[in-house]
ChimeraX commands (.cxc) that place a marker at each C-alpha (Angstrom):
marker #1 position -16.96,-0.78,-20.77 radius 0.5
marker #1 position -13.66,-0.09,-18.53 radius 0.5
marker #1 position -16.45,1.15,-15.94 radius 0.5
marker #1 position -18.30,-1.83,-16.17 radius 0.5
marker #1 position -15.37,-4.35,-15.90 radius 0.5
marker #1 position -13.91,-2.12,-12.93 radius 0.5
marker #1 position -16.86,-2.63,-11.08 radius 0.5
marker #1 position -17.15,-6.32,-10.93 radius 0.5
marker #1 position -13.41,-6.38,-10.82 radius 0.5
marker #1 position -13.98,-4.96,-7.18 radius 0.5
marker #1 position -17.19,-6.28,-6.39 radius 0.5
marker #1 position -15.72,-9.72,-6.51 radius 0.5
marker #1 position -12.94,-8.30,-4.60 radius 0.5
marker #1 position -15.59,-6.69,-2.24 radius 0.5
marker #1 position -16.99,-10.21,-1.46 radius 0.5
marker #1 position -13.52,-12.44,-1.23 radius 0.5
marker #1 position -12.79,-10.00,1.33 radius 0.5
marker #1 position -15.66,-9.86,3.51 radius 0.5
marker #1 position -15.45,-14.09,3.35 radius 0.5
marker #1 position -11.95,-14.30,4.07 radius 0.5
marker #1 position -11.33,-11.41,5.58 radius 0.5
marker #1 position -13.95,-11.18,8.67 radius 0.5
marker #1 position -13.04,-15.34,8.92 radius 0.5
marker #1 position -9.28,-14.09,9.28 radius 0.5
marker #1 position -10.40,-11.41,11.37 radius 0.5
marker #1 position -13.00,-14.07,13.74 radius 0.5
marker #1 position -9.35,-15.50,14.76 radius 0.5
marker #1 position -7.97,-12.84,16.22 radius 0.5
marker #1 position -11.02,-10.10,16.39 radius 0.5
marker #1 position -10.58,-6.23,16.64 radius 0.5
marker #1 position -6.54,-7.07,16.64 radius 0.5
marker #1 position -5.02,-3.27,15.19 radius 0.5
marker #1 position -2.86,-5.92,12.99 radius 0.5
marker #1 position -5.43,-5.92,10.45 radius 0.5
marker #1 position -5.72,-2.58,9.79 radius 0.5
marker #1 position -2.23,-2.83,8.19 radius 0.5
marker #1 position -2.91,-6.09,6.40 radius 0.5
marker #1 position -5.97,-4.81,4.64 radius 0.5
marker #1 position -4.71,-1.39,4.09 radius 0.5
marker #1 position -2.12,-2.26,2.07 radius 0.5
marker #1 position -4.77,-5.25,0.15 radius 0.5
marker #1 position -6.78,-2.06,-0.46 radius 0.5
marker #1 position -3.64,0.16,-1.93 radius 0.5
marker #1 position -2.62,-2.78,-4.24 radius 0.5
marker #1 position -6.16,-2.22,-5.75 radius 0.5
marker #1 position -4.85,1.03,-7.26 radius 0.5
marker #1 position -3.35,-0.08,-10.31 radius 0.5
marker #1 position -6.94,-1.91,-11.33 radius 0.5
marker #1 position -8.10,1.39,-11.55 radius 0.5
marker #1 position -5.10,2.82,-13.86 radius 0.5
marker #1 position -3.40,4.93,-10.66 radius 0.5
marker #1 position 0.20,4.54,-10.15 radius 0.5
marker #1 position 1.02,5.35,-6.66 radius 0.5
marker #1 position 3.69,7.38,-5.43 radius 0.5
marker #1 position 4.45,6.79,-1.61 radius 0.5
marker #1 position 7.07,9.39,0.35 radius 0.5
marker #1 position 7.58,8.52,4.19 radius 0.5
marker #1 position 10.80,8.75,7.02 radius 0.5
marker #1 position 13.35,5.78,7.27 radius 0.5
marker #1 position 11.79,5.19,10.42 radius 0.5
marker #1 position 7.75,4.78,9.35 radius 0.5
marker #1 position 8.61,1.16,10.40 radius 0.5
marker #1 position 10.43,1.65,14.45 radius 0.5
marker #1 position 8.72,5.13,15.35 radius 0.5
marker #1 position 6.67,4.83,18.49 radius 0.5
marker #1 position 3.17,5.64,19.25 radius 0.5
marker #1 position 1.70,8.86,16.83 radius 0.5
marker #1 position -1.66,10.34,15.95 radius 0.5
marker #1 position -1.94,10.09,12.16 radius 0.5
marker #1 position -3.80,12.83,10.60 radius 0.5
marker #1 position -4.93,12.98,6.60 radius 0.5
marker #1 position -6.87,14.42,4.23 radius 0.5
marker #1 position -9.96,12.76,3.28 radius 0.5
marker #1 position -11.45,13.14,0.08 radius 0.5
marker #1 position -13.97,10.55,-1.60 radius 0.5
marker #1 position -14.26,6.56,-1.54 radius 0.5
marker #1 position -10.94,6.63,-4.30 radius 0.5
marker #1 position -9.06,7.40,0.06 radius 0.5
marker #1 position -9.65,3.09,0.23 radius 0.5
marker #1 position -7.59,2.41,-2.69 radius 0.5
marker #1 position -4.86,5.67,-2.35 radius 0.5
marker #1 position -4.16,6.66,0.99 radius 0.5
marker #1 position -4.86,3.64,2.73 radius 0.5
marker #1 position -1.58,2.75,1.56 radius 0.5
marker #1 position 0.01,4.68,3.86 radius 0.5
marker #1 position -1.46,2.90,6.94 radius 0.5
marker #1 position 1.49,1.40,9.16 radius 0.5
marker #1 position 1.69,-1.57,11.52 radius 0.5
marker #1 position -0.04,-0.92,14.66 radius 0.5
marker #1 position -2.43,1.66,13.60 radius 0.5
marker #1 position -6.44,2.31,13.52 radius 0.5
marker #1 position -8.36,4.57,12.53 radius 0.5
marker #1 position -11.18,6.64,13.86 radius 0.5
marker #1 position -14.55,6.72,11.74 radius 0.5
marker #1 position -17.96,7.45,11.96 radius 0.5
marker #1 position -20.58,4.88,13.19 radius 0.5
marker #1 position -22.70,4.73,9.97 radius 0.5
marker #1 position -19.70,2.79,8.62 radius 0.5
marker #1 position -20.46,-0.42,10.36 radius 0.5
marker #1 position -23.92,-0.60,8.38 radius 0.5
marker #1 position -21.99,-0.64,5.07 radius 0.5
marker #1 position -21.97,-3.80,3.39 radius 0.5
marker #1 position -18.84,-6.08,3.24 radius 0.5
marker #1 position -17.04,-2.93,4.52 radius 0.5
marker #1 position -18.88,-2.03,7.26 radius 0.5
marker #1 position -18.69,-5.62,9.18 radius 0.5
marker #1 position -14.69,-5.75,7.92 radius 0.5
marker #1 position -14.06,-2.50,9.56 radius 0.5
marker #1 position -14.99,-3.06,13.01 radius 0.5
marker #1 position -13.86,-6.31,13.07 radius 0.5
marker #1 position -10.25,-4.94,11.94 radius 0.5
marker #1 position -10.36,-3.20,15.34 radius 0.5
marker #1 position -11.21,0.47,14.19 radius 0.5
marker #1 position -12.78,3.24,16.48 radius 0.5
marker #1 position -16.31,4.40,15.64 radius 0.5
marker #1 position -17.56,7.71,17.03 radius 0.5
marker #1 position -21.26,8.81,17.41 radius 0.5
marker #1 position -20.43,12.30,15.34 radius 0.5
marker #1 position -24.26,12.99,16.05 radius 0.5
marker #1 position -23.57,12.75,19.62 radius 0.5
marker #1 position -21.11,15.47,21.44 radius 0.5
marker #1 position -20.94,13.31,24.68 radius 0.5
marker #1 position -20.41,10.43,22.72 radius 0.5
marker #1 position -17.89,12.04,20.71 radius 0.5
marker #1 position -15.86,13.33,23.66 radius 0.5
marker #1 position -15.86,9.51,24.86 radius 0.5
marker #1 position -14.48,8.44,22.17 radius 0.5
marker #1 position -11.61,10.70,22.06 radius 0.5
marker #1 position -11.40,10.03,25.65 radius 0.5
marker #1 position -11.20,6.26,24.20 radius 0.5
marker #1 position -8.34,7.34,21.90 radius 0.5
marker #1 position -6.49,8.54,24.66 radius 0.5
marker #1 position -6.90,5.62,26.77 radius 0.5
marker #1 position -5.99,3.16,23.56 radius 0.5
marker #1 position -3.20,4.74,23.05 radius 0.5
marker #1 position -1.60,4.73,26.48 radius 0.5
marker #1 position -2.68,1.33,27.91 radius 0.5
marker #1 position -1.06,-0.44,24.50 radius 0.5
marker #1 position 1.21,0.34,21.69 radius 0.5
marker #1 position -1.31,1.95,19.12 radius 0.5
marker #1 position -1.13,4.71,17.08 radius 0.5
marker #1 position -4.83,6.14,16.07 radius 0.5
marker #1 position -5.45,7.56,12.56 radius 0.5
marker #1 position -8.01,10.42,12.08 radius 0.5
marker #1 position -9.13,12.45,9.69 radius 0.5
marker #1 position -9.57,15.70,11.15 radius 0.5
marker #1 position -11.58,17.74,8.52 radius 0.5
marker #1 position -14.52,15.42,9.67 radius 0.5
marker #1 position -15.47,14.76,6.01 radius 0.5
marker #1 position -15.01,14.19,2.51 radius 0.5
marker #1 position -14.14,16.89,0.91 radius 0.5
marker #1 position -14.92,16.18,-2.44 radius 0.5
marker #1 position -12.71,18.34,-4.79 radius 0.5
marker #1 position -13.48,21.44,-2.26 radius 0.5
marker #1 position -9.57,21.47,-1.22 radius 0.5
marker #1 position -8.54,20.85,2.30 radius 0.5
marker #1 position -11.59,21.53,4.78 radius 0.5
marker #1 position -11.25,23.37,7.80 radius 0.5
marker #1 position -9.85,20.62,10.61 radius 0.5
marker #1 position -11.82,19.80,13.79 radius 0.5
marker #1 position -10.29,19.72,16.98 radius 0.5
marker #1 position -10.60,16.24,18.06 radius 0.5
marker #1 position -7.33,14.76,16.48 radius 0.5
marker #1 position -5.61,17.43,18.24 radius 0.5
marker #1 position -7.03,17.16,21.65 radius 0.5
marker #1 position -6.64,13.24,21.69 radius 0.5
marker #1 position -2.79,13.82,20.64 radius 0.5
marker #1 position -1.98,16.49,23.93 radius 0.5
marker #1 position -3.84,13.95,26.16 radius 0.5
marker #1 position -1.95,11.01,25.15 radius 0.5
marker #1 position 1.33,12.69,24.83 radius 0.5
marker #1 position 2.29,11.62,21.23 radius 0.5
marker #1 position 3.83,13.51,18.29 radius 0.5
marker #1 position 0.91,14.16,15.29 radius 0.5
marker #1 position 2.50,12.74,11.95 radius 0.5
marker #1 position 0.35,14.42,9.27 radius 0.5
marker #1 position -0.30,12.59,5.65 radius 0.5
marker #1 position -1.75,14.70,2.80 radius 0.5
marker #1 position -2.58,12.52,-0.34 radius 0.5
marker #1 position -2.63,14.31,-3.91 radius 0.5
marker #1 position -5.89,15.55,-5.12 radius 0.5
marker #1 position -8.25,12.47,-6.62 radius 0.5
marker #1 position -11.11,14.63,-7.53 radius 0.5
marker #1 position -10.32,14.09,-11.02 radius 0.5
marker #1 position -9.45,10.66,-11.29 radius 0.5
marker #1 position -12.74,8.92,-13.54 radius 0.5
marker #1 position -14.06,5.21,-13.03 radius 0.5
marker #1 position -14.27,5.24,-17.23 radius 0.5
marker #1 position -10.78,6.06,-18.04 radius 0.5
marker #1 position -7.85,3.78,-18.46 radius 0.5
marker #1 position -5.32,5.52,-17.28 radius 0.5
marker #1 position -6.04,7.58,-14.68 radius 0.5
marker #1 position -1.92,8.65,-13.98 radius 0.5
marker #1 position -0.43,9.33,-10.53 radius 0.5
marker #1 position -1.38,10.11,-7.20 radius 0.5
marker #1 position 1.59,11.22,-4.65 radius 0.5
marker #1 position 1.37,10.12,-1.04 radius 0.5
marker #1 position 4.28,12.14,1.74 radius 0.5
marker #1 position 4.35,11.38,4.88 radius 0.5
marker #1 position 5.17,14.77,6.64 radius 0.5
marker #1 position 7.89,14.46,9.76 radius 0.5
marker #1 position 6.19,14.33,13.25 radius 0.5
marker #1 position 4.96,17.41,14.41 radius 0.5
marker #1 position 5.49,17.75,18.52 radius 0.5
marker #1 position 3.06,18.24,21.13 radius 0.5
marker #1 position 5.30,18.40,24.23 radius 0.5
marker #1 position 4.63,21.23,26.66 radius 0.5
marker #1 position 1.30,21.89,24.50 radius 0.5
marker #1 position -2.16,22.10,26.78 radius 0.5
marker #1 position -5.64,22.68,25.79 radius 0.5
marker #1 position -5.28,26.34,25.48 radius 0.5
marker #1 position -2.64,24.96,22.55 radius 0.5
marker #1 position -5.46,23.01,20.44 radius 0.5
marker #1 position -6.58,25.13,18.15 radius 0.5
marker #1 position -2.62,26.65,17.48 radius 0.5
marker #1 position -2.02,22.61,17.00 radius 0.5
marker #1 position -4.35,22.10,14.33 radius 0.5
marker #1 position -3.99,25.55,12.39 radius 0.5
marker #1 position -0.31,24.59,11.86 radius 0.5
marker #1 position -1.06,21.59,10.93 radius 0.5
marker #1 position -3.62,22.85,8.47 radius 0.5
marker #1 position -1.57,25.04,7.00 radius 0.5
marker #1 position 1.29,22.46,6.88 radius 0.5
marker #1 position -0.96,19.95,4.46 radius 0.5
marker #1 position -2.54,22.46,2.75 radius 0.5
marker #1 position 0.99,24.03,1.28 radius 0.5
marker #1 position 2.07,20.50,0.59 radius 0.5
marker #1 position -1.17,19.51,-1.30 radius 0.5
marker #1 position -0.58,22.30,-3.72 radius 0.5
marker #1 position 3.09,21.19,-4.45 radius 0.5
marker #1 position 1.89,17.50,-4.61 radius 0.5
marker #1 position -1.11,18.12,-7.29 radius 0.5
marker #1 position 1.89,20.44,-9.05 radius 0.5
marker #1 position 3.94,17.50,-9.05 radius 0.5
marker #1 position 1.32,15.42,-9.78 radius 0.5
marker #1 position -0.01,17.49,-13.29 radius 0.5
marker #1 position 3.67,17.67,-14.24 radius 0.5
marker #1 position 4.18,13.81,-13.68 radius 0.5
marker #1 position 0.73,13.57,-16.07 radius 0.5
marker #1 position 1.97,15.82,-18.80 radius 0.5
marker #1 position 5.09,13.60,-19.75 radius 0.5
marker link #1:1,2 radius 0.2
marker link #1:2,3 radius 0.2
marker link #1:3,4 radius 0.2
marker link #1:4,5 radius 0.2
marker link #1:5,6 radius 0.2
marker link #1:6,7 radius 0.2
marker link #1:7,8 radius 0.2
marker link #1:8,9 radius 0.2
marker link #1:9,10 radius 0.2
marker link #1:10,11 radius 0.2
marker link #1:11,12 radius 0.2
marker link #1:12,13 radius 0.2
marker link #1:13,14 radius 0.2
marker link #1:14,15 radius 0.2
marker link #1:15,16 radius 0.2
marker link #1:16,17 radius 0.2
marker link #1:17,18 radius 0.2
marker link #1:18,19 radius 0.2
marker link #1:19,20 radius 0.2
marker link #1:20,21 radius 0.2
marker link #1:21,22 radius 0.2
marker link #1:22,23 radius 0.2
marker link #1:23,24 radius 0.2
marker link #1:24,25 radius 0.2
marker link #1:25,26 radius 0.2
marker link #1:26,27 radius 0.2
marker link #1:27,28 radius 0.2
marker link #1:28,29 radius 0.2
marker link #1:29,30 radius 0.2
marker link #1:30,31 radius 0.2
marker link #1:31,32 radius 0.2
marker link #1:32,33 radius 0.2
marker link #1:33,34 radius 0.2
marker link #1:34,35 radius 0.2
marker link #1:35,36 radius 0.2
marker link #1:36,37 radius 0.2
marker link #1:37,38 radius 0.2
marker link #1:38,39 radius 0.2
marker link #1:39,40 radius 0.2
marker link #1:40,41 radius 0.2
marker link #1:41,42 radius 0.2
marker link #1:42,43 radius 0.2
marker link #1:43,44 radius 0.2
marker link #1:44,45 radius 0.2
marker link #1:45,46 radius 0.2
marker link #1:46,47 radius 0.2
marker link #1:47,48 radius 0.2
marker link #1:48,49 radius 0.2
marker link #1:49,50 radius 0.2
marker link #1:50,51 radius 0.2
marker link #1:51,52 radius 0.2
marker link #1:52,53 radius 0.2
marker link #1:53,54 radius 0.2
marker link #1:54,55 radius 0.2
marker link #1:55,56 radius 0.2
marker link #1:56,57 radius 0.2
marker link #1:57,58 radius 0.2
marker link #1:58,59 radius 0.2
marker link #1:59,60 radius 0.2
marker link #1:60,61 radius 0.2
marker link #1:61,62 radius 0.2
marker link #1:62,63 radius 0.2
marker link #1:63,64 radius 0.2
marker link #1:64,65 radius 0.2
marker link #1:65,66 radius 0.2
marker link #1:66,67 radius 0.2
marker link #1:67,68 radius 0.2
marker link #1:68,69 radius 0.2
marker link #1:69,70 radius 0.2
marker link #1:70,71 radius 0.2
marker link #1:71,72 radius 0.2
marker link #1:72,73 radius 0.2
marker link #1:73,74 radius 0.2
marker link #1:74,75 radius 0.2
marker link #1:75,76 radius 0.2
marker link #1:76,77 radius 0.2
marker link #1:77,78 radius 0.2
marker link #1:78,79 radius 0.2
marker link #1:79,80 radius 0.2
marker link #1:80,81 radius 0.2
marker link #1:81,82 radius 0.2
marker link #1:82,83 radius 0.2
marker link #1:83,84 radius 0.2
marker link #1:84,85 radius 0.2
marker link #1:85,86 radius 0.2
marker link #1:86,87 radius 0.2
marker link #1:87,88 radius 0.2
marker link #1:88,89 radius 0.2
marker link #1:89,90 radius 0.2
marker link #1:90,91 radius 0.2
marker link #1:91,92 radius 0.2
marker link #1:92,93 radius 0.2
marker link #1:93,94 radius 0.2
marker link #1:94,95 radius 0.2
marker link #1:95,96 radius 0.2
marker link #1:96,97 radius 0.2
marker link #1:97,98 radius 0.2
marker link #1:98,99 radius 0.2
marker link #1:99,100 radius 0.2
marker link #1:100,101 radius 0.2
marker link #1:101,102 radius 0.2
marker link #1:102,103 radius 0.2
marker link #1:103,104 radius 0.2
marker link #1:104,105 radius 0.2
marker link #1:105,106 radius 0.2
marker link #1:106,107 radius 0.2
marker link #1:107,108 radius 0.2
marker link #1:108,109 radius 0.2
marker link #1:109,110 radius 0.2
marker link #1:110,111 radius 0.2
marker link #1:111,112 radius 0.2
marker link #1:112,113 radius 0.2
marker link #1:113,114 radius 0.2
marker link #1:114,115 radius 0.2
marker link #1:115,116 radius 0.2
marker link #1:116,117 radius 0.2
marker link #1:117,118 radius 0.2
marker link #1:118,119 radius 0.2
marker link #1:119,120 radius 0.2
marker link #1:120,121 radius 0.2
marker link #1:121,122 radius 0.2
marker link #1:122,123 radius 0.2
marker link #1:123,124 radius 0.2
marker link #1:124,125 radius 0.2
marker link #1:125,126 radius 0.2
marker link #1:126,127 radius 0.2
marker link #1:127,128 radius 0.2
marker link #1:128,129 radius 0.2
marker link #1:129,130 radius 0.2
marker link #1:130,131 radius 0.2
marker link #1:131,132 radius 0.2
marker link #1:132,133 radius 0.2
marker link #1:133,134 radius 0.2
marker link #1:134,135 radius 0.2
marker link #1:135,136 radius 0.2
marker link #1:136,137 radius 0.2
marker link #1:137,138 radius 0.2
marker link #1:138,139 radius 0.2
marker link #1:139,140 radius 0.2
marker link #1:140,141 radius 0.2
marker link #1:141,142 radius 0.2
marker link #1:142,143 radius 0.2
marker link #1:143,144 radius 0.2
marker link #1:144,145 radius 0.2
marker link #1:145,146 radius 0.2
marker link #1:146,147 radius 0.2
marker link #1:147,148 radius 0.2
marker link #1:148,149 radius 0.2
marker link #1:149,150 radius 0.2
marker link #1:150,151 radius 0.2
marker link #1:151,152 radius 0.2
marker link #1:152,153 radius 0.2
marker link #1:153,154 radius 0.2
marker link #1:154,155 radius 0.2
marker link #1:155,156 radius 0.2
marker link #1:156,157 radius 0.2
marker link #1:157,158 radius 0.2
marker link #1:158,159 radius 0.2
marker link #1:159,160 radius 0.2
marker link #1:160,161 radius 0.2
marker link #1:161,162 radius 0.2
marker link #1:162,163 radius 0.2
marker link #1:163,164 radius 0.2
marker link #1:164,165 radius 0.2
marker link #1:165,166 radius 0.2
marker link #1:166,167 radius 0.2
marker link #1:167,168 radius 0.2
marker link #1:168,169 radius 0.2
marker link #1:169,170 radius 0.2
marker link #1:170,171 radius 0.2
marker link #1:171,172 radius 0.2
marker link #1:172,173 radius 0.2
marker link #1:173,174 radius 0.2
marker link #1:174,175 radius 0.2
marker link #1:175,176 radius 0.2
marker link #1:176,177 radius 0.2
marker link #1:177,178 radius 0.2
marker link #1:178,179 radius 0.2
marker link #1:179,180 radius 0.2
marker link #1:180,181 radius 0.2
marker link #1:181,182 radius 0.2
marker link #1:182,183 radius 0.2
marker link #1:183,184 radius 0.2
marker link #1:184,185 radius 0.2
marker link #1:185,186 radius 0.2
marker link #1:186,187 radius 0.2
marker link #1:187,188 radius 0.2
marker link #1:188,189 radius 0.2
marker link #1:189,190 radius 0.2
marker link #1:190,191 radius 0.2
marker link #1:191,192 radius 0.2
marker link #1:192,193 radius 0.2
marker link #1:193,194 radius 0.2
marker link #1:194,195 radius 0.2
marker link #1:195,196 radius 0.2
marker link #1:196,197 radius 0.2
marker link #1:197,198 radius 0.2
marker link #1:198,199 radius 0.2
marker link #1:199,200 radius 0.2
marker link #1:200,201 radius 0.2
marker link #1:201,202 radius 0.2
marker link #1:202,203 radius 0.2
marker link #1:203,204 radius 0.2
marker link #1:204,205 radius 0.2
marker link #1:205,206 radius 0.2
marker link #1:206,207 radius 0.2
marker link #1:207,208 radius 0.2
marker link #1:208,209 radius 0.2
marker link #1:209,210 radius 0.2
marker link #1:210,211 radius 0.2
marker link #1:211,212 radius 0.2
marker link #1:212,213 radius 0.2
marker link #1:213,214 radius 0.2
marker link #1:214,215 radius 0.2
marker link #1:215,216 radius 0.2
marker link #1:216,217 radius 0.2
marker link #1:217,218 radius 0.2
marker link #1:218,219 radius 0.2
marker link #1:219,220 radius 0.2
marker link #1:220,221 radius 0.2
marker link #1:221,222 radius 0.2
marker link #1:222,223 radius 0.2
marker link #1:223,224 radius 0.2
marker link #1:224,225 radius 0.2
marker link #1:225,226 radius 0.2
marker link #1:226,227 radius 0.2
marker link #1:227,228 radius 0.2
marker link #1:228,229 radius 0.2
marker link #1:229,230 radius 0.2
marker link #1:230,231 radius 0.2
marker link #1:231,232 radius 0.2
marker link #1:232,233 radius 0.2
marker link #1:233,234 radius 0.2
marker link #1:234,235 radius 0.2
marker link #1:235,236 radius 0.2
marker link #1:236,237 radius 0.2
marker link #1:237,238 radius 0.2
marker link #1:238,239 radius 0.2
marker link #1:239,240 radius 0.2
marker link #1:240,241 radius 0.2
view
C-alpha cells in the first residue's frame, strides 16, 4: 500500500512538472538556471519516500567559481538524493537516451543539460570538446558522472576518463560528491532512514596535462571510494539509534 500511494504521489508530481516545468522552461529555454531550480524540487521529494537527507558542503558552495562536479551514480533513487547537491550555475552531462524518457526526458534538455552519444566515440569526444567550450565562453560549471553508469549496489565503478579530460582542458578545479549507498533503500517501506551527501574540497588540476588524466581520476577514485565507506558507516550507525 505505501508502494502504491508513493507511486501516484510522484506520478502526479511527474506530470505537474513536465506542465509547468517545460512552460517555465519555454521562457527562458536551455538557461543552466534550471538545473538548480529543479534539482533542489527533486531533493525535496526525499522525505515522500521516508529518506532524511543529510547534506555536507564548503562555506563557499554558493561564490566558488567555475568546477567540474563529479559523483557517484547509483539508481533512479540519484533524482531524489543527490540531486540535492546541484548548485546554481551547473549542468550536467547525460546520455542521449534520456531525452526519449517521458516527462523527464523533454524537462531535461530543456533545463539546458549536455547529452552525449556514449555509442559514438567521435561524438563523445565532441561533446567533451563541448564541455570545454561551455565552460570557458560562460560561467558554467558541468556535472558528470564519471563511472559512466549506474552502479546498482556494485560499489563505486571504475571512473572513465572524460570528466577528467574536460576539467585539464578548461582549466577548472574537479569538486567530487559521493552520496551514501541507496541500494537498500525499498519503495514499500516507511521509513527508509538517512542518506549522507559531502561535498569533498576542490581537487586541483593546475600544471596537470593529458599524460596527468588517468593519475586525475585514480585519485579521485580513491578519494570517493574511502569516503563512501565512512558515509554508509555513518549512515548504519545513524539507522541503528
Amino acid at each position: 500500500m505505501i508502494a502504491l500511494i508513493r507511486v501516484i504521489v510522484v506520478a502526479l508530481f511527474a506530470i505537474v512538472m513536465f506542465i509547468f516545468g517545460c512552460a517555465y522552461c519555454l521562457l527562458s529555454p536551455r538557461n543552466p538556471k534550471h538545473v538548480f531550480t529543479f534539482g533542489r524540487l527533486f531533493s525535496a521529494m526525499a522525505p515522500v519516500f521516508g529518506i532524511k537527507i543529510i547534506f555536507r558542503a564548503p562555506d563557499d558552495i554558493y561564490q566558488r567559481g567555475q568546477h567540474i562536479y563529479i559523483a557517484n551514480h547509483q539508481s533512479n533513487w540519484d533524482m531524489f538524493t543527490v540531486s540535492r547537491a546541484v548548485t546554481p550555475n551547473v549542468v550536467t552531462v547525460g546520455k542521449k537516451s534520456l531525452a526519449y524518457l517521458p516527462l523527464f526526458g523533454q524537462l531535461y534538455w530543456l533545463s539546458g543539460n549536455i547529452l552525449i552519444d556514449r555509442a559514438n566515440k567521435a561524438k563523445a569526444k565532441g561533446t567533451i570538446d563541448q564541455v570545454v567550450k561551455s565552460i570557458k565562453n560562460s560561467k558554467v560549471s558541468v556535472w558528470m558522472f564519471p563511472e559512466g553508469t549506474r552502479s546498482r549496489g556494485r560499489g563505486l565503478l571504475p571512473f572513465k576518463t572524460g570528466a577528467f579530460h574536460a576539467a585539464i582542458g578548461a582549466g577548472v578545479p574537479i569538486a567530487p560528491i559521493v552520496c551514501s549507498s541507496t541500494n537498500k533503500l525499498k519503495l514499500n517501506r516507511w521509513n527508509n532512514g538517512h542518506v549522507i551527501i559531502e561535498m569533498l574540497p576542490p581537487i586541483s588540476t593546475e600544471n596537470c596535462g593529458k599524460e596527468d588524466v588517468r593519475k586525475l581520476a585514480n585519485q579521485c577514485h580513491d578519494l570517493m571510494k574511502q569516503k563512501l565507506a565512512e558515509l554508509d558507516a555513518e549512515v548504519e550507525e545513524l539507522n541503528r539509534k
